[in-house]
C-alpha positions, -999 to 999 in steps of 0.1 A, spaced: 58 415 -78 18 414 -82 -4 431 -56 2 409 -23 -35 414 -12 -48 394 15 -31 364 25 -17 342 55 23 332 50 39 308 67 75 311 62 108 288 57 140 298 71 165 323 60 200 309 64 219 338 67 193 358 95 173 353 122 187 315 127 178 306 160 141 313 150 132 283 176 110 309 201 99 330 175 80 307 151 42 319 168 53 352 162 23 366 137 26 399 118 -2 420 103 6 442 79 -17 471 66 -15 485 36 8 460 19 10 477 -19 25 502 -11 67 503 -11 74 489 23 50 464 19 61 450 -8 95 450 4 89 433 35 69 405 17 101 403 -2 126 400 18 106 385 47 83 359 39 106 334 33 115 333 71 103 307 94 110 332 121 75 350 111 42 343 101 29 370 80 -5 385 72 -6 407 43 -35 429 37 -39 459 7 -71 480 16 -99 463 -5 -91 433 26 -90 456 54 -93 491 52 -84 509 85 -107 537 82 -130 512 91 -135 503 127 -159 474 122 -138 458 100 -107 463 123 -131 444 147 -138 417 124 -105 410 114 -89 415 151 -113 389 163 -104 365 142 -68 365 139 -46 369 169 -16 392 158 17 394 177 27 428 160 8 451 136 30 472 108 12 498 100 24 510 59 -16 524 50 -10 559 48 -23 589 24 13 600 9 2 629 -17 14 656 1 -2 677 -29 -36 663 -28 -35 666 8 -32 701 7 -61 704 -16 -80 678 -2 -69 680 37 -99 658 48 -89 625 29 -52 629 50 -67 631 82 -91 604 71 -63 579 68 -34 591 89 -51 604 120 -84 588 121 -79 555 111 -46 555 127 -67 559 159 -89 528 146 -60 510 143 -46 517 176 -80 510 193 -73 474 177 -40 467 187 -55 475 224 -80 456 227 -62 426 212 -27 433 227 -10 439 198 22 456 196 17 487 168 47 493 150 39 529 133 55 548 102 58 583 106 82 609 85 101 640 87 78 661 77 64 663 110 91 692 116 94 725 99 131 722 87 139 755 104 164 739 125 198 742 114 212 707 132 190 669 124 162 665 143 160 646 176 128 627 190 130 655 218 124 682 194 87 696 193 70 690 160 58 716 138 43 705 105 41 731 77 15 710 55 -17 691 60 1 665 54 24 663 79 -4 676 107 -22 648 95 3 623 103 11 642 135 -19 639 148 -18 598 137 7 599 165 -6 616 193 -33 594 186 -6 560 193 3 576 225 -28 584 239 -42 548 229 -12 528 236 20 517 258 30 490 235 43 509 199 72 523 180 69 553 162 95 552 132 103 583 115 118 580 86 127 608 56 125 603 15 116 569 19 122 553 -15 125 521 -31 141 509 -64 115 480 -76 82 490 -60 60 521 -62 59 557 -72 88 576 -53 116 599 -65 140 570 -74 118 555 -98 106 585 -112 135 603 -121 145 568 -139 111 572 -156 121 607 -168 155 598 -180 144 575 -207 127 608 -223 143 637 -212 175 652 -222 171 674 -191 158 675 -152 157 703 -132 161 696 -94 161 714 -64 187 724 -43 169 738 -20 160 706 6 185 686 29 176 649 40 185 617 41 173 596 17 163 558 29 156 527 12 126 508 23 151 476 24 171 495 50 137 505 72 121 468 65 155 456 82 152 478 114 115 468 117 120 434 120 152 439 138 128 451 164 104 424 163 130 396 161 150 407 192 113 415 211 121 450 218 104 468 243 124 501 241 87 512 231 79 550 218 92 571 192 123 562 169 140 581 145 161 560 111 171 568 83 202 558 59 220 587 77 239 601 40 228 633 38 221 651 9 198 676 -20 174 663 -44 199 670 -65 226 653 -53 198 619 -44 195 623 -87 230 622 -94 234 594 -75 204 578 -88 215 586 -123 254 574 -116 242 542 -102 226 534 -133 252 549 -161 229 578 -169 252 603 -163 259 608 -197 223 607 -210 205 632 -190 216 665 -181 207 679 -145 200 712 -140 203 730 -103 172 752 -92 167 772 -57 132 782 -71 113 746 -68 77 756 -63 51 735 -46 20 742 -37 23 724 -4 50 738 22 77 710 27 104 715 53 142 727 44 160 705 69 147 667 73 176 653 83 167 627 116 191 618 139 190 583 142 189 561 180 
């Protein structure tokens, strides 16, 4: 699928969900950053649904950093719900480079919220794991106080104290190893990528979570927005199998009869130059 960039999409009707769409067909949806994984999955799956009416925006159409373009656009388009998938996800870079984070995930975040108020949209926010330290030996609850071991995860914290100062009307979502198979650069694709070339991967062992595919969080989103939800604040989801790197590339490699191609090798020395949390398994609502 080509870059959705900017465009309004009325929708036909999904047979087998959402079918008594009847009250929901003024329901408009903006969504930010719509390259990336999620975005593209929820163009997917979603804009062939009468039930919604989609705006899809990449950031050359609206970049939230900007607040006078956030004005611009919220003036002239009246959104029901805003998903918010713009995020800065290079939790290397961001440790080199802390300022282009917080550009992104806390200050424009803040924009975006600002928005939503003034126009009395509901922001529907994506958060992850990495919020938390992983020094907890159970999965995290919503309850549990954040402690981010990276810029990038302060970053995004601070995105969502932010949301709550600004706003009544939001879901947080945390989610953990957020992957897709078709769109973007995450760990699925990419050990793919390295199987057509190597002979043999050396994973970590070293990390527990729950990896999640971004059909599986698109899903919940508009689960939420279909059924009107207003159990607003912060949510935990994830695909609830827990599991190592490793274990995510066996899978990934059995699923596609690689097993046989590409050798994995176990390490408990994975260095990064960013700290990333042990534990970042979420316990789901």
């Amino acid at each position: 699928m080509k870059n959705p960039g900017f465009h309004l999409q009325s929708t036909n009707p999904d047979p087998d969900s959402y079918q008594d769409y009847s009250n929901q067909l003024t329901t408009t949806i903006l969504i930010t950053g719509a390259n990336g994984q999620l975005g593209m999955t929820i163009q997917e799956l979603y804009a062939g649904n009468r039930a919604f009416n989609f705006i899809f925006t990449s950031k050359p159409e609206l970049d939230i950093t900007s607040k006078k373009q956030l004005d611009v656009f919220f003036d002239k388009y009246k959104f029901d719900y805003c998903i918010n998938c713009a995020a800065y996800t290079n939790v290397e870079h961001a440790e080199k480079t802390p300022d282009l984070a917080y550009k992104v995930n806390a200050e424009g975040v803040k924009n975006l919220a600002e928005a939503c108020k003034r126009s009395n949209t509901t922001l529907i926010h994506i958060s992850t794991d990495y919020v938390f330290d992983g020094e907890k030996e159970n999965p995290y609850t919503i309850d549990d106080e954040p402690n981010p071991l990276n810029e990038y995860g302060k970053s995004k914290l601070l995105g969502e104290h932010y949301i709550q100062e600004i706003l009544n009307n939001f879901f947080i979502i945390r989610t953990s190893w957020l992957y897709s198979k078709k769109y973007g650069k995450n760990f699925y694709r990419t050990i793919l990528e390295l199987a057509k070339t190597k002979k043999e991967l050396t994973i970590t062992t070293e990390q527990l979570g729950c990896p999640t595919n971004t059909e599986s969080l698109a899903t919940y989103i508009m689960d939420l927005i279909f059924n009107k939800s207003i159990d607003f604040g912060l949510k935990h989801m994830s695909d609830n199998k827990v599991m190592t790197w490793f274990n995510f590339a066996e899978q990934i490699l059995s699923e596609n009869k690689l097993n046989n191609k590409t050798k994995l090798v176990k390490t408990s020395n994975y260095i990064t130059f960013a700290k990333r949390p042990k534990n970042s398994i979420l316990l789901n609502e």
